[in-house]
C-alpha positions, 0 to 999 in steps of 0.5 A: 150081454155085450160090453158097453160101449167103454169098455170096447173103448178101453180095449181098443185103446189097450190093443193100440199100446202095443201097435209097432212104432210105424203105426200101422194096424195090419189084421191077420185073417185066417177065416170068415174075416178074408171073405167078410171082413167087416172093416175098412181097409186100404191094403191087403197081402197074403201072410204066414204066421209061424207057431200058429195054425188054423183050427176047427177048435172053438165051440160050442158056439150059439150066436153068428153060426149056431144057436142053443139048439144047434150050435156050432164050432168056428174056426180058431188060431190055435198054437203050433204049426203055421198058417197062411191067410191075408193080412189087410192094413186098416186106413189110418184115419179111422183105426179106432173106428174099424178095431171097435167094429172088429172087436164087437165082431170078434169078441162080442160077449165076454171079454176073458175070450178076448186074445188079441195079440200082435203077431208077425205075418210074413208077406211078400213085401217083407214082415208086418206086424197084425193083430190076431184073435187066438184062441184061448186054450184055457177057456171052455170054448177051446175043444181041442180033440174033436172027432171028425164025427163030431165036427162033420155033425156040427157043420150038416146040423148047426145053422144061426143069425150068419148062416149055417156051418157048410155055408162057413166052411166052403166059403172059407175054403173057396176064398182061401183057394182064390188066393192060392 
């Protein structure tokens, strides 16, 4: 079940507090949020985030990419290593429109998954401040020691609403390798 419509209000408003003084919101996307990102947005960089990594470490996930039957494993930030993606900087006439539809994206069902955090991303242009969605490590969607076995079987089996895990994985890829 998804939170009302208040409490992504609440969120979205408790994500602000933290915002840097220049009021700029940056989104730090390591994953389907470079070639989908679902959100308006007015600039875009390439970013590395250092003590973060990009991660087949979250699961078993039955909505976007998977489902009861065949779910999936997704892509997480998880701690250590760093990761390089793209930060895009939201319009600012409408950051709490595109944060309520981030967040429904990110986080749609339980609210203790939720880890957004602020980060810093160098980019070319100097550092900015984005929002991230690590994952927790205390919660149970969080596998960190999964065999290739076991992920390769996810990505040929698992298929949802989104598409299927393959799909996810060389879209990824090719997005990220577009960008350098």
């Amino acid at each position: 079940m998804r939170p009302p419509d208040a409490e992504y209000a609440g969120a979205v408003a408790e994500v602000l507090a933290g915002a840097p003084p220049s009021g700029d919101v940056w989104i730090f996307a390591y994953g389907s949020l470079i070639w989908n990102p679902g959100f308006e947005h007015v600039e875009e960089r390439l970013g590395t985030v250092s003590g973060w990594r990009r991660s087949f470490c979250q699961g078993w996930v039955r909505i976007y990419r998977g489902t009861p039957e065949r779910p999936g494993i997704m892509l997480a930030l998880d701690r250590g290593g760093s990761c390089r993606g793209v930060v895009f900087r939201l319009a600012p006439e409408a950051v709490e429109e595109n944060l309520t539809l981030l967040l429904r994206r990110e986080r749609p069902i339980r609210w203790e998954t939720l880890g957004v955090r602020w980060v810093t991303a160098g980019t070319d242009a100097g550092p900015v401040r984005a929002l991230a969605f690590p994952i927790s490590r205390s919660h149970a969607s969080y596998l960190p020691d999964l065999t290739e076995d076991v992920v390769v079987e996810a990505f040929a089996t698992a298929a949802g609403e989104c598409g299927s895990m393959a799909e996810y994985l060389r879209s990824t890829v090719e997005h990220l390798e577009a960008r350098g």
